[in-house]
Every structure is written in structure tokens, then in C-alpha cells.
LOBA-751875 format. One record per residue (C-alpha): x, y, z. Coordinates in Angstrom, 2 decimals. Layout:
BEGIN
NODE       px       py       pz
NODE        X        Y        Z
...
//
This chain:
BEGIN
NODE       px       py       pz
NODE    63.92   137.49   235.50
NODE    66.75   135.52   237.51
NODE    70.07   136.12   237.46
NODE    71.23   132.69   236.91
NODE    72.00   131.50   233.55
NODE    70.09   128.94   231.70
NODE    70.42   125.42   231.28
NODE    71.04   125.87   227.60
NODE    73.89   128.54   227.78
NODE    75.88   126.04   230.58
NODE    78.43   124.60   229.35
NODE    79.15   120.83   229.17
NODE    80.52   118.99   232.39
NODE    83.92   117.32   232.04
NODE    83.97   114.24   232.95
NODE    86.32   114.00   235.85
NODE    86.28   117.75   236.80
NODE    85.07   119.43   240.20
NODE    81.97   119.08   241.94
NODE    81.07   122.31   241.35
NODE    81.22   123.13   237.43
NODE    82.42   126.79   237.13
NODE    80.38   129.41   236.42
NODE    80.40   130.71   232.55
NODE    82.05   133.88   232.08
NODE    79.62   137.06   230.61
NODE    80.06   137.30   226.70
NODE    82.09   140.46   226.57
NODE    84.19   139.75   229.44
NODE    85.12   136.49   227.51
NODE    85.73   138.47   224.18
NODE    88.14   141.07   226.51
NODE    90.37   137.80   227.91
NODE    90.31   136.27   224.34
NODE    87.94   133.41   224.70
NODE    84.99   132.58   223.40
NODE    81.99   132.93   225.14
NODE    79.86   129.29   226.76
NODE    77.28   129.44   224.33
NODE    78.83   130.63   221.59
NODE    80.80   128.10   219.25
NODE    84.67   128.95   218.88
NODE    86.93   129.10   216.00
NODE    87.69   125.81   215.98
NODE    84.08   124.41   215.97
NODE    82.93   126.87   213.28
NODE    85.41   125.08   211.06
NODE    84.72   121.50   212.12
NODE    80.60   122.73   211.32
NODE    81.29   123.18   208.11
NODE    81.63   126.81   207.66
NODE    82.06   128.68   204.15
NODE    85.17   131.28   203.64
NODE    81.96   133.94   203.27
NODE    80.77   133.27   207.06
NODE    84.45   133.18   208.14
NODE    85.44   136.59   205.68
NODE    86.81   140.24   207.84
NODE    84.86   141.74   209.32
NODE    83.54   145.39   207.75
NODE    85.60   148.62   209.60
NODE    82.53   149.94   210.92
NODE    82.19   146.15   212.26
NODE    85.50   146.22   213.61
NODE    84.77   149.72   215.39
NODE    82.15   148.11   217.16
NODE    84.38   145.44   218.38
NODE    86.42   147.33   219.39
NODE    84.29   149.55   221.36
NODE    82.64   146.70   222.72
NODE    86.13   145.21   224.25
NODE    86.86   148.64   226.04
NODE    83.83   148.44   227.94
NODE    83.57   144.87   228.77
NODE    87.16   145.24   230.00
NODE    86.30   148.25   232.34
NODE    83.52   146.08   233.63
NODE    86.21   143.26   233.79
NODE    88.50   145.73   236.17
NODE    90.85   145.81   233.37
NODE    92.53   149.33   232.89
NODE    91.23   150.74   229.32
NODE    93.83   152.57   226.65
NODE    92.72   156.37   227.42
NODE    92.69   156.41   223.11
NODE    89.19   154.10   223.01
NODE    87.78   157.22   223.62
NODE    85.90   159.01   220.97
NODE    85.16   162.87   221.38
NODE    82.69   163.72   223.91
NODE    82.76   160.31   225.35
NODE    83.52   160.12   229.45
NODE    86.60   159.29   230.61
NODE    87.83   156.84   232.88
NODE    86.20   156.61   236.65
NODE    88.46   158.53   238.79
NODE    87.09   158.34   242.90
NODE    90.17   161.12   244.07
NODE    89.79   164.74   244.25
NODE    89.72   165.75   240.82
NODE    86.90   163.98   240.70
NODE    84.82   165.13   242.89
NODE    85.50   168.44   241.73
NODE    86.14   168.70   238.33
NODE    82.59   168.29   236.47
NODE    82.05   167.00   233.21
NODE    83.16   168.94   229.50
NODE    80.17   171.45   229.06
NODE    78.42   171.02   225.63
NODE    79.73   173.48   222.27
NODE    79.39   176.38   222.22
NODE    76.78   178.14   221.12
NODE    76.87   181.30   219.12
NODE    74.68   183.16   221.34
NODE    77.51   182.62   223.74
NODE    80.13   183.54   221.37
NODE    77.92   186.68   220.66
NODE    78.06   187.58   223.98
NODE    81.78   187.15   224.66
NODE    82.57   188.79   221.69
NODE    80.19   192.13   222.47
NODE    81.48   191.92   225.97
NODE    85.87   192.17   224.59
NODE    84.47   195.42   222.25
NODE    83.00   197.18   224.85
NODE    85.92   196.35   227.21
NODE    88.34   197.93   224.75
NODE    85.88   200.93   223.61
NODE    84.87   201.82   227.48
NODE    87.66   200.82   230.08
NODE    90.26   202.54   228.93
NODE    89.22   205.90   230.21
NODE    88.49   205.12   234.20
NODE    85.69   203.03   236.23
NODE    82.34   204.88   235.89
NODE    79.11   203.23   234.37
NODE    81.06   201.79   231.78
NODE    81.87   198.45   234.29
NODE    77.84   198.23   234.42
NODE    78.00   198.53   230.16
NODE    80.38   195.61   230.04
NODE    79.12   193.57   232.94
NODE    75.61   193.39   230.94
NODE    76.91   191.32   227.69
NODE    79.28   188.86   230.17
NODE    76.00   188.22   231.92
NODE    74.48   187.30   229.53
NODE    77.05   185.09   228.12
NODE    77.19   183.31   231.32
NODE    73.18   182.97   231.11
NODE    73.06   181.11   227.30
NODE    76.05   179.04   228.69
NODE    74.29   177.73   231.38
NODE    71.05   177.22   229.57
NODE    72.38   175.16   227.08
NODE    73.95   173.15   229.80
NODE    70.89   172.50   231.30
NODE    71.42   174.49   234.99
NODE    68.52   176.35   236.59
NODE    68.32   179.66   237.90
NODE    68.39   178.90   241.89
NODE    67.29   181.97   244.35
NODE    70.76   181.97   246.15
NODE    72.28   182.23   242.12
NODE    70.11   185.54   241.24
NODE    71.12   186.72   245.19
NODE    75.06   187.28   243.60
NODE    74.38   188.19   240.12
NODE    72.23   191.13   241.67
NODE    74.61   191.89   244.57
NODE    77.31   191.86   241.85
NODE    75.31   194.12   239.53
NODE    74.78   196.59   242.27
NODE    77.77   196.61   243.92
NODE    79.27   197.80   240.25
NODE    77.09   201.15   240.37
NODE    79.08   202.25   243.52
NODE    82.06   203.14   240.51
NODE    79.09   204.99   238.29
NODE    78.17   206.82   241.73
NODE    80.99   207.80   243.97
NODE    84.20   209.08   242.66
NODE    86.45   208.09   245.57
NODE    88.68   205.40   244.91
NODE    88.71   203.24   247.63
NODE    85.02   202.57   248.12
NODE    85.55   201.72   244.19
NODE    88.30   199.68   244.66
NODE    86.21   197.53   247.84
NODE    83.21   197.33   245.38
NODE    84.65   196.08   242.15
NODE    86.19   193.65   244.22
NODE    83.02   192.18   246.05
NODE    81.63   192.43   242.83
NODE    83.53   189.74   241.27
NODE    83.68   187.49   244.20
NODE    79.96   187.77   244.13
NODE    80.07   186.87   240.58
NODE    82.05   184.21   240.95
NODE    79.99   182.99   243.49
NODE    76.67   183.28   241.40
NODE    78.41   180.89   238.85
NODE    79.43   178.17   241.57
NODE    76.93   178.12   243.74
NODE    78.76   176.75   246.98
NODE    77.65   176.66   250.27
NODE    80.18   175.94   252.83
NODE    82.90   177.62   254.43
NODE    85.42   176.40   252.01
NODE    83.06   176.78   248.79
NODE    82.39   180.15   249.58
NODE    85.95   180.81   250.51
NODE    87.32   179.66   247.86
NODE    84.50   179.99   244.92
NODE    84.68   183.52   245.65
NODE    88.30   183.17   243.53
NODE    87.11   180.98   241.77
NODE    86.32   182.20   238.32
NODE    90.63   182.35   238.00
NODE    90.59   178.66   237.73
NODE    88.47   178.75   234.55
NODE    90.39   181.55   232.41
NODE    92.54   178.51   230.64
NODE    89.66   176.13   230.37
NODE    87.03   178.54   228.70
NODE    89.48   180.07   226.03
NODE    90.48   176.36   225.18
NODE    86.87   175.44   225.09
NODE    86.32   178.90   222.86
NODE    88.92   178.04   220.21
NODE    87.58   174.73   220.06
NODE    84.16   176.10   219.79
NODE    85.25   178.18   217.08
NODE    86.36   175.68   215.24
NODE    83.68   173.39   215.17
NODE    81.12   176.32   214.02
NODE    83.01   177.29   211.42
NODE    84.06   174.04   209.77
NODE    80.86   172.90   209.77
NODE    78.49   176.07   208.68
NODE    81.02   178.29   206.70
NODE    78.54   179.86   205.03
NODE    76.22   180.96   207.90
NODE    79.96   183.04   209.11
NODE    79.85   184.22   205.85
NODE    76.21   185.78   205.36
NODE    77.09   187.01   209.01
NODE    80.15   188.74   208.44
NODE    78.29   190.62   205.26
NODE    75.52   191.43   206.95
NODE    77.49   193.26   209.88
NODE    80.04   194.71   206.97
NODE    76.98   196.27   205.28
NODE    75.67   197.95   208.50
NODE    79.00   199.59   209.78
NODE    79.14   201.25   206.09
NODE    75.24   202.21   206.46
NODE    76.12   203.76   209.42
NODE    79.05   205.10   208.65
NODE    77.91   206.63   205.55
NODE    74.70   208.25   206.88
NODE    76.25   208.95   210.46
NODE    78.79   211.30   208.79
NODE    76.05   212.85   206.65
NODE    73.63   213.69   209.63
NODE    76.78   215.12   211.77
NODE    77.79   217.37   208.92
NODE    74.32   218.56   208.37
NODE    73.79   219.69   212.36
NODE    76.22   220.39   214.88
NODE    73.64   219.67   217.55
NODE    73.75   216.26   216.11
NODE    77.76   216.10   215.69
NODE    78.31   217.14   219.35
NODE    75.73   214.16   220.49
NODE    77.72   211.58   218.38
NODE    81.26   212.58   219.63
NODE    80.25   212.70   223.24
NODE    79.11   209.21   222.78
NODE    80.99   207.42   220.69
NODE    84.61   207.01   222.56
NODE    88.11   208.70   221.48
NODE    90.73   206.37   219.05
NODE    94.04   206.61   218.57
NODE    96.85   205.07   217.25
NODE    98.53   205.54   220.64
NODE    96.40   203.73   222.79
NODE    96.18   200.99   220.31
NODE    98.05   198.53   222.78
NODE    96.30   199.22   225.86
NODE    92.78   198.83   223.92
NODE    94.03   195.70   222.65
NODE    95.51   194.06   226.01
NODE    91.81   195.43   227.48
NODE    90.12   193.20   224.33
NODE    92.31   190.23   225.44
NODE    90.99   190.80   228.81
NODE    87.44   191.10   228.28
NODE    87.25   187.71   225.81
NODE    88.99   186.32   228.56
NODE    87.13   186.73   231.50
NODE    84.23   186.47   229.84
NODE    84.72   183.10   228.29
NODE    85.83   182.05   231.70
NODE    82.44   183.58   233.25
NODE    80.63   181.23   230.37
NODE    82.75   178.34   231.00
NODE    82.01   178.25   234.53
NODE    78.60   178.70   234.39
NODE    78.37   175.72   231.83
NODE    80.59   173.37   234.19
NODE    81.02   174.54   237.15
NODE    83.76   173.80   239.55
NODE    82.43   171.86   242.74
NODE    84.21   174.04   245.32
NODE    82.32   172.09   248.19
NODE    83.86   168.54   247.38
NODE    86.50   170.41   249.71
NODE    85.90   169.22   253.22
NODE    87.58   170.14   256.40
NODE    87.77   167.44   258.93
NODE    85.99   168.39   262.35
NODE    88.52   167.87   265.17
NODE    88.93   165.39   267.89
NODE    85.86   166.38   270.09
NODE    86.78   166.95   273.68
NODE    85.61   166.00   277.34
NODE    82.52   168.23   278.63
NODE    84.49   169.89   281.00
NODE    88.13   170.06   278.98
NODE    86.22   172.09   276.11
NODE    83.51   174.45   278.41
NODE    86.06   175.44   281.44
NODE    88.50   177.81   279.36
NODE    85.66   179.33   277.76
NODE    83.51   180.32   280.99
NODE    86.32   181.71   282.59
NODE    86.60   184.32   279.11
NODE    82.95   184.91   279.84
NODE    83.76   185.48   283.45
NODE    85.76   187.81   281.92
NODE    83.91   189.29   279.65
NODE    81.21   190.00   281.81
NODE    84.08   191.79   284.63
NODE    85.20   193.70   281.45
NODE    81.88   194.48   280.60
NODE    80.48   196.04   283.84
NODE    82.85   198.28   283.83
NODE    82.45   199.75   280.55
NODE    79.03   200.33   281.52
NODE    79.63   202.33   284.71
NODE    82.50   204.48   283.43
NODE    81.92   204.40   279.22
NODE    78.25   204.63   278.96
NODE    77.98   207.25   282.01
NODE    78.91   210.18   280.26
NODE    81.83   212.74   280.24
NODE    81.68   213.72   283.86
NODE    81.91   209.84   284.89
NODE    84.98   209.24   282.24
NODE    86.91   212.23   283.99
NODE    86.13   211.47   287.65
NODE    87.32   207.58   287.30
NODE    90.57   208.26   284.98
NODE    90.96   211.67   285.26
NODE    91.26   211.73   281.61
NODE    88.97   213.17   278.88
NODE    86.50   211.20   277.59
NODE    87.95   211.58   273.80
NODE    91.37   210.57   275.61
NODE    89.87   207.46   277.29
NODE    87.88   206.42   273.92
NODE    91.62   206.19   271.60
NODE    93.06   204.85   274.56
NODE    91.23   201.12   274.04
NODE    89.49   201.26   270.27
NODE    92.11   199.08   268.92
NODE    92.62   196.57   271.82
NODE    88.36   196.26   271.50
NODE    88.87   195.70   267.91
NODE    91.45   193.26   268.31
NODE    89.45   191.36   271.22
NODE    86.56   191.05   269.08
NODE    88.46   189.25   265.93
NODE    90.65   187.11   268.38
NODE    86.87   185.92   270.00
NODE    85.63   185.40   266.35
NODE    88.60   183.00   266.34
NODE    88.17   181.16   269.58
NODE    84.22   180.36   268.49
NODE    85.32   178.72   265.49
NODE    88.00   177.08   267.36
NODE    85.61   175.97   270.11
NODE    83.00   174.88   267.59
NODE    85.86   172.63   266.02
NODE    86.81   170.36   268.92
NODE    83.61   171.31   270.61
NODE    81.33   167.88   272.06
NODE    79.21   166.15   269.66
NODE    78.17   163.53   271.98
NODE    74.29   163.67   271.87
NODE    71.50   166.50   272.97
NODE    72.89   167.48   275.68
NODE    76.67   168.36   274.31
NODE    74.53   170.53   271.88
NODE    72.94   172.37   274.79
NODE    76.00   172.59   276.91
NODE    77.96   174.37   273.36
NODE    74.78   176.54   273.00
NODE    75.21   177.38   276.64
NODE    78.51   178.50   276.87
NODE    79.14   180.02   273.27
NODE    75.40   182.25   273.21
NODE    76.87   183.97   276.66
NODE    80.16   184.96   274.75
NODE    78.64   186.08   271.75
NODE    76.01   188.50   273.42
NODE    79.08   189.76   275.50
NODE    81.18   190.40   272.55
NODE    78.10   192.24   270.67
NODE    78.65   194.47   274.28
NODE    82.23   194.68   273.55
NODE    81.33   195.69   270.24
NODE    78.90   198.48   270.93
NODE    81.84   199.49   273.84
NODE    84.40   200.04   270.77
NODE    81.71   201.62   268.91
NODE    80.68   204.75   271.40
NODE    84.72   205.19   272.20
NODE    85.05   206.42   268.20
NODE    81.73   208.18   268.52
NODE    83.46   210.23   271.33
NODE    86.75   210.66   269.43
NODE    85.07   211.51   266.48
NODE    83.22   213.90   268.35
NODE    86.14   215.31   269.61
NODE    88.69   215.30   266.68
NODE    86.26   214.99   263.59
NODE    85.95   211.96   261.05
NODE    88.96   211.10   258.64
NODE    88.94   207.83   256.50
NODE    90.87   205.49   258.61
NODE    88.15   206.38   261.88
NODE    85.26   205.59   259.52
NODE    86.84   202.17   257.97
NODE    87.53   200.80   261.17
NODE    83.90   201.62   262.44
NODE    82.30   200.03   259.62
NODE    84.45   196.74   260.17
NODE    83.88   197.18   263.61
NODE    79.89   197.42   263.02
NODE    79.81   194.59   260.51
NODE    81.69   191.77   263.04
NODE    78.62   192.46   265.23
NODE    76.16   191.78   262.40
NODE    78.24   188.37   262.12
NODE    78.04   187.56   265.56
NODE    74.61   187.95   265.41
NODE    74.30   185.88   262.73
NODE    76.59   183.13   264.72
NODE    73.90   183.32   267.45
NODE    70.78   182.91   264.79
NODE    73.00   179.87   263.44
NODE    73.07   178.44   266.91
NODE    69.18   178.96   267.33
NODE    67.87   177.98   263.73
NODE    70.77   176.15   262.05
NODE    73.97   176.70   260.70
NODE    73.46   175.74   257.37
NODE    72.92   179.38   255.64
NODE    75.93   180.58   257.74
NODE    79.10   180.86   255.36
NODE    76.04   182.01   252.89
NODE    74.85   184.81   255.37
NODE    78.36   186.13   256.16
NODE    79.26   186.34   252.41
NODE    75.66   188.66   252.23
NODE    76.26   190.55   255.15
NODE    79.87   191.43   253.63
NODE    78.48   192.71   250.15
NODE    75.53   194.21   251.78
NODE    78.49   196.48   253.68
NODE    80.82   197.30   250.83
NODE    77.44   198.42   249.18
NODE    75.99   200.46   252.06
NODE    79.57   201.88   252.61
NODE    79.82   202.99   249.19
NODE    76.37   204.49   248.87
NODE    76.69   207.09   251.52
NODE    79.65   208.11   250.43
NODE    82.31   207.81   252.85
NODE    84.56   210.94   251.74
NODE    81.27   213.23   251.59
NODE    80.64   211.94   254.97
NODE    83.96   212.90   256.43
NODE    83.43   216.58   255.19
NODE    80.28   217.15   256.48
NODE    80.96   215.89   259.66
NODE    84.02   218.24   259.60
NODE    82.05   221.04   258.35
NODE    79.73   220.71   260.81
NODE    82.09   220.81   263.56
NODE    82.93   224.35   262.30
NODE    79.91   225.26   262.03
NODE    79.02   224.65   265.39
NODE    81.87   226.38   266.40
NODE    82.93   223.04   267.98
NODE    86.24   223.48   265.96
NODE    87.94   226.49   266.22
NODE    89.07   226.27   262.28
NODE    88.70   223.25   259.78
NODE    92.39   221.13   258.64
NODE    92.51   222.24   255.76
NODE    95.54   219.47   254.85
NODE    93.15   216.78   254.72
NODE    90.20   217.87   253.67
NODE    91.51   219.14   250.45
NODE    92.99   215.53   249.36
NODE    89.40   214.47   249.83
NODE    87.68   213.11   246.43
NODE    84.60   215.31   244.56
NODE    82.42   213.42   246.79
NODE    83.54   216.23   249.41
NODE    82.84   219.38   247.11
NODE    78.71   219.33   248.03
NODE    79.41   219.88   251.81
NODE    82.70   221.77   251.30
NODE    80.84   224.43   249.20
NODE    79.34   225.79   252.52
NODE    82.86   226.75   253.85
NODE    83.11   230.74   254.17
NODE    85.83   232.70   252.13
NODE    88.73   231.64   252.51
NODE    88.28   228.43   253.55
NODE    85.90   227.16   251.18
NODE    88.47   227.88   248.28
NODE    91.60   227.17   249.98
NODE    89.57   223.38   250.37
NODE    88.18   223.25   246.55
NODE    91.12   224.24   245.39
NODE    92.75   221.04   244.16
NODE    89.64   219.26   243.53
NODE    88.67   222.02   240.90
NODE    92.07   221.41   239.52
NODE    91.30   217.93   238.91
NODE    87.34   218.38   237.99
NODE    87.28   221.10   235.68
NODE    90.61   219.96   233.61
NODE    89.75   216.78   233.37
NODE    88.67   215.87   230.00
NODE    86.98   212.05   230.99
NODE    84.36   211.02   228.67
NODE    80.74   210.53   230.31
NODE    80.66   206.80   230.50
NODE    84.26   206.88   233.01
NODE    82.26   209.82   234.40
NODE    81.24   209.18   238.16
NODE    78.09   211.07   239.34
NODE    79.56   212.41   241.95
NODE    82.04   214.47   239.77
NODE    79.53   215.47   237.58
NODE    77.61   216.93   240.31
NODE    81.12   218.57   241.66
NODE    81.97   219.83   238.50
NODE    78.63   221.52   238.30
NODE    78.98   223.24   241.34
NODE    82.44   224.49   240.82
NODE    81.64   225.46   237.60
NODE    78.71   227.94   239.24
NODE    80.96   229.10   241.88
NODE    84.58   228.42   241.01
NODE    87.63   229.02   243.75
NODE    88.93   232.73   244.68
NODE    92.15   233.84   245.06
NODE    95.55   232.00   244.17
NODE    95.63   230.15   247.11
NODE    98.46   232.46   248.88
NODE    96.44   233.02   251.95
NODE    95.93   229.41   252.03
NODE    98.96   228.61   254.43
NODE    97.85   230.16   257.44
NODE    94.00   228.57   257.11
NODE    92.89   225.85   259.05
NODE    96.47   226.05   260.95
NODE    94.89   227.81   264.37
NODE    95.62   225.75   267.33
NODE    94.95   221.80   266.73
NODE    91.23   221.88   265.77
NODE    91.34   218.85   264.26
NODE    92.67   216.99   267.03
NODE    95.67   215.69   265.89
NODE    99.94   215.75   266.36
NODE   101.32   213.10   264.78
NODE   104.75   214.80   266.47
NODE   103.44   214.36   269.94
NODE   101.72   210.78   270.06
NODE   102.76   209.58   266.77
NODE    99.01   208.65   265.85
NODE    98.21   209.09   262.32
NODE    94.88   210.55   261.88
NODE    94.49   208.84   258.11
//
């Protein structure tokens, strides 16, 4: 069909007018300016025709509605601004082209009760289980949140995408390192990754600043999901009262059944009594307000959880603006001299690092564990600082054609491999102190970062082969996969068998016992295998905490179980009076923060 209108709907040349007769305006732009349209007869000719008061009566309110309705649009199609008021609920608002647009999505649909279900099992079990410690119990309440944030985003019609399940498993397991490990900072690094994972699962960005800033991003929808969950609530139970109603009798009647018969079995066999009270967790009147701030907490974030997984903040409608690219040789001359560098730097390390203790000695005339604190920090530092310059240098890099691709690939692949050198250089100078001095927590933290920035510079030079669109993805996995790993093997057990084993070998003339004995009951397995009195004058505090602790099984780590178990087979000697003058032999351990002021942490 054309476009043009008909002869019949064109109106009448005037006699006298232009030579071009103006084009009639569309019927509901002419109804928003207040004229009538060209083919339709105005008020004036419907009375000169003859009309009856019936034809000319009101119109109906449900006719008027429609009027109405129909003027709003035909006046946003006119460019006219519309009264925010014309619309009804559910209806879109206003075209907006600025930022809020383009990240803000549109209202997610009601809420269902399987949702509400969900939100409300996952506020119970926060204030039954978290008031006690982190154990399994974060695994207990992450389940029911899950699954709120699943029905959410059914109903709203997302789909399950690989990266998506990628986070909500990383999250998952990342929250067993509290129900394994009983040290707190591996806990503390995994809850944490946990939830930007989770966050991440419900956004599902992709660039740097989507997975920057997703990773937070479950905060921005704490105010939006409880509003959405009040107004939820409200619409459910105006409009099916009585469904509520057959629901709240039919849970009423089974808390009674089970109160009724659960108190009947318990008194009838203690077996059966013991099982029920180590289960079911401890109330009292004064931990009423913590279990009620932990309620308010778990509704929250898990209407937020369901909220964002429903409508979803677009996180990568944030752009950063490459820079000015620069001239060929104004961008690649600064960075071959660092390689020149690099490489100077380098070829030393191998001659005097990688040649052994004799070499170290001969060249510095210091020892080898000496040489390796001497430069672990500056290495550390010159690898983040080179991080920085590659993103810098990728910035205002060329973007001419094919070959300012090739000349960035050749000048930024050279400093890469060199700083995975550099890396693996910082690397065997802890190996040596450690070798030397033993392993404390600080030593085996800044190892592990150390280790991961050469997985990501590896993945910078994959990026540079095969694309860097997986990138801020990749980093992100690399990052969880390391909290994990660190958490699995148990960083504090770690540092006491490697101290342990030191003695052992007779490589240490006597263990510190000063640090070991702050360690967590991740320590107790390889501390165990101490001789009298060391081994007690160690366990000493961590039986202390262990045995007279009185935390219920589900804010029960696995690795104080399995301490308690052996300290409960083998308990401490002694009252800890010869306990001053163990481990205090010399400087075994390596250590005097007096001398050097180097803290050993």
C-alpha cells in the first residue's frame, strides 16, 4: 500500500491558496492540536447536517478513557511532552535516550508466590542458622535464595546462559570453603568472592566495567526488590484472600502435628531427644534482636537477589572512552626501552637467582635467603605497576589498520613473557626464604597473589592471540578459581606442616612456638606430630577454644570437627609452665623484628 493519502480523504482546495495544497494532518495528531481531522466532518458541519441531540449526546466514561488514551499517544507521536499521570499501571513510561536508560531495564512482572516462598524460607533459615558462626549453614541459606532468584527469572522470561551457571556454581562452591576450613581469613576471602560471583550470575556483564561494577551490584537492588515485595504482597493478597487463608491453616496444622508428636517421640527415647536437639537450633529470649535484624537481612538480600534476576541492571551500558591513539613511534619507543630493560633485568636473575646457593654467595656475598627478602617486594611491585602500563598502552595504543595491531602485539607479547620471568624470579626468592625461615601467613598470601598476576598475564597474552572479548570474564574466573584453591588446601594447615617439617628435618633447631599456637584448628592435624613438650605447648590454646566451644553442628567447620577429635583422643599435657622456654632456642624461625624491623605475619 502507498503512503500517500487518497483522493477522497484530501481536503478541498481554496480557491486562492498556494500552489501546493498542504498536506492533511494524521487523525490523532489532529485530535491532540484540537482540530478535526480532513476527512472527518467537524462540529460545526455535524450541526449544519442535521444531527439529532442522541448523535451529539457525552460520550460513555469508558468512551472518554479511550479518548483520552488515544490523545496521549498521538501527542507523543506528535513530539508533544505527555502528563507522566496518562499512565496506567504496568504501562511504559516515557522514552528516555540518557543513562538511566540504557541501564535501568523495564519493571519485572508480580511476583509470584514461588518467589515469595523462597524469600521467605531463605529470612527463617537466616535467623535459625547464622547466628551461631559461618559453617555449612551459608550453603543451607544460599540454597532457598537460589532458588528464589531462579522462579524470578523464569517468570521474567530470562534463560539460563553457560557464563550464568559458571557464577552460581563458583558462588556455591566458594561458600563450602566456610563448611571446610575453620580459619577466618580464607572464610572471609571466600564469602566475599562468593557474592560478587553471585552478583555477577544475576547480571551477566561482560566488560571491564560490567564486571567491575556488577560484581557490587546486587547493593543497587536491596530498595527496589523490597518495594517490589510489598507491592507484590499486596496484590496477592487483595486479590486471593482465601488461598492465604487455606495456606496459613494448612502450615498452622503441621507445626502443631509436629509439635505434638515431636515431643512425644523425644520423651519416649533419649536416642531420639539427643538427635532432635542437636538439630534443631538454640532460642532465647536474649538473642531475640540479633535473630530478628538476621531475618531482616535475609528477606532483604534475598528479594534483592530475585529482583535482579527478574530485571537486571545493564552494568555494560557503562562505556569507557578509548583514548586519543598515538603516533607508531610516540606509543612503541617508551615501551621497548622497559623491555630492553626487562630483558637486562632478566639475565641477570638467571645467572645469579636460578644458579643456586653457591652462585647467590659468590656474586653478593650474601645468603641466598638474604638475597631472596632483599627484592620480593620491589618484584611484586614491578609486576602490578607493568599490569598498569599494558592497560595504559592498550588505551592510547594505534588503531590505525593491520599493521598497528601487529606492531601492539609486537611490543606488548615481549613484555608480558618478560614479566611472567619476573614473576617466576619473585616466586623462587620466597621459595628460598621460606626455605630458610619457614611459611607464616603473610609469605603465603603474597605468593598466591604473586602466582595468580602470572595466570592473568597469561591470559593478557591468549587475549592478544585469540581475542579479547572473554578477558574481564577470564580474570573474574581466574580470581574465584584462586580464593577457592587457596581455601581448599588450607592455608594455616599448610603453614604448620611446612614448619613441622622443618623440625623434623632438623632444618630448624626448635619450632616458634608464638606463632604457631595463634594458628586456627586447621593446624592441629600436623601439629599433633610435635614431640612432648612442644606438641602441647602448640595445642594448647587451640584445645582451649575447640573443646569449650559449645557451636552447634551446622556453624561447625570440618576442620574443627576433625581437631576436636584429635584433641579429644590425645588432649594437651602439662599446665603450660615449661612452655616459656620452648621454641625460644636461637632464632629458628628466622625472624627479629628488633633487628630489621620485618614482621614475619
Amino acid at each position: 500500500m502507498s503512503d500517500q493519502p487518497s483522493e477522497a480523504s484530501r481536503p478541498p482546495e481554496k480557491p486562492g491558496g498556494a500552489d501546493t495544497p498542504r498536506p492533511p494532518e494524521p487523525p490523532a495528531a489532529a485530535e491532540a492540536a484540537g482540530t478535526p481531522a480532513a476527512n472527518e466532518p467537524g462540529p460545526s458541519e455535524a450541526r449544519t447536517a442535521g444531527a439529532t441531540p442522541a448523535d451529539t449526546a457525552r460520550p460513555s466514561p469508558a468512551q472518554a478513557s479511550d479518548g483520552r488514551r488515544q490523545r496521549a499517544q498521538a501527542a507523543q507521536q506528535a513530539g508533544q511532552p505527555g502528563s507522566p499521570w496518562q499512565h496506567g499501571a504496568g504501562a511504559p513510561a516515557a522514552k528516555d535516550d540518557g543513562m538511566t536508560a540504557r541501564l535501568r531495564p523495564p519493571p519485572p512482572p508480580l511476583i509470584r508466590p514461588a518467589v515469595l516462598g523462597s524469600v521467605l524460607a531463605t529470612a527463617l533459615l537466616s535467623a535459625l542458622f547464622l547466628s551461631d558462626g559461618l559453617g555449612v549453614n551459608l550453603l543451607i541459606v544460599a540454597v532457598p535464595a537460589s532458588l528464589a532468584a531462579f522462579f524470578a527469572a523464569q517468570a521474567a522470561g530470562r534463560r539460563l546462559r553457560p557464563w550464568t551457571a559458571t557464577w552460581a556454581v563458583g558462588g556455591l562452591a566458594l561458600l563450602a570453603v566456610p563448611a571446610l576450613r575453620d580459619a577466618g581469613w580464607p572464610t572471609f576471602l571466600a564469602v566475599v568472592s562468593a557474592f560478587a560471583l553471585g552478583s555477577l550470575a544475576l547480571h551477566g556483564s561482560r566488560s571491564w566495567p560490567g564486571v567491575l561494577i556488577g560484581s557490587l551490584g546486587l547493593f543497587d537492588s536491596v530498595v527496589p526488590g523490597i518495594i517490589w515485595g510489598v507491592r507484590g504482597i499486596r496484590a496477592r493478597a487483595g486479590g486471593s484472600r482465601a488461598n492465604w487463608g487455606a495456606t496459613l491453616r494448612t502450615t498452622a496444622v503441621a507445626l502443631v502435628l509436629l509439635v505434638v508428636f515431636g515431643t512425644l517421640f523425644a520423651s519416649a527415647d533419649a536416642a531420639f531427644a539427643e538427635l532432635l536437639s542437636s538439630l534443631m537450633p538454640e532460642a532465647s529470649v536474649g538473642a531475640g534482636p540479633w535473630r530478628t535484624l538476621l531475618f531482616a537481612l535475609g528477606l532483604a538480600g534475598a528479594l534483592a537477589a530475585a529482583h535482579a534476576a527478574a530485571a537486571p541492571v545493564r552494568w555494560d551500558g557503562l562505556t569507557v572512552r578509548p583514548g586519543k591513539p598515538r603516533g607508531r613511534a610516540e606509543w612503541a619507543l617508551p615501551l621497548i626501552v622497559l623491555n630492553l630493560l626487562f630483558a637486562a633485568f632478566i639475565t641477570l636473575q638467571l645467572v645469579v637467582l636460578f644458579g643456586g646457593y653457591d652462585k647467590v654467595r659468590d656474586v653478593t656475598g650474601l645468603s641466598h635467603a638474604e638475597y631472596a627478602r632483599q627484592g620480593f617486594w620491589q618484584l611484586l611491585w614491578a609486576t602490578l605497576l607493568t599490569l598498569l602500563v599494558i592497560a595504559l598502552a592498550l588505551r592510547w595504543a594505534p588503531r590505525g589498520g593491520t599493521g598497528d595491531r601487529t606492531l601492539v602485539r609486537s611490543v606488548l607479547g615481549p613484555l608480558c613473557v618478560l614479566t611472567l620471568v619476573v614473576v617466576a624470579s619473585a616466586l623462587r626468592r620466597m621459595d628460598l626464604y621460606v626455605d630458610e625461615y619457614g611459611l607464616t601467613r603473610l609469605r603465603i598470601s603474597v605468593a598466591a597473589m604473586e602466582l595468580w598476576l602470572g595466570v592473568v598475564l597469561i591470559l593478557i597474552l591468549a587475549a592478544g592471540v585469540f581475542g579479547a572479548r572473554f578477558l574481564p570474564r577470564a580474570v573474574a574466573v581466574s580470581a574465584a578459581a584462586g580464593v577457592l584453591a587457596f581455601g581448599l588446601i588450607s592455608p594455616d594447615g599448610l603453614i604448620a606442616e611446612q614448619n613441622v617439617q622443618r623440625f623434623e628435618d632438623g632444618r630448624s633447631t626448635s619450632i616458634d612456638i608464638d606463632y604457631v599456637k595463634d594458628l586456627s584448628a586447621d593446624a592441629v592435624p600436623a601439629l599433633d606430630r610435635l614431640p612432648e613438650p612442644e606438641r602441647s605447648c602448640a595445642l594448647r590454646f587451640i584445645q582451649n577454644d575447640v573443646l569449650h566451644d559449645d557451636t552447634p553442628w551446622y556453624a561447625t567447620s570440618w576442620g574443627e570437627a576433625r581437631a576436636k577429635e584429635i584433641l579429644e583422643k590425645r588432649p594437651v599435657k602439662g599446665d603450660g609452665s615449661d612452655c616459656y622456654r620452648v621454641g625460644r632456642e636461637g632464632t629458628g624461625d628466622g625472624y627479629e623484628p628488633d633487628d630489621d624491623g620485618y614482621d614475619p605475619y
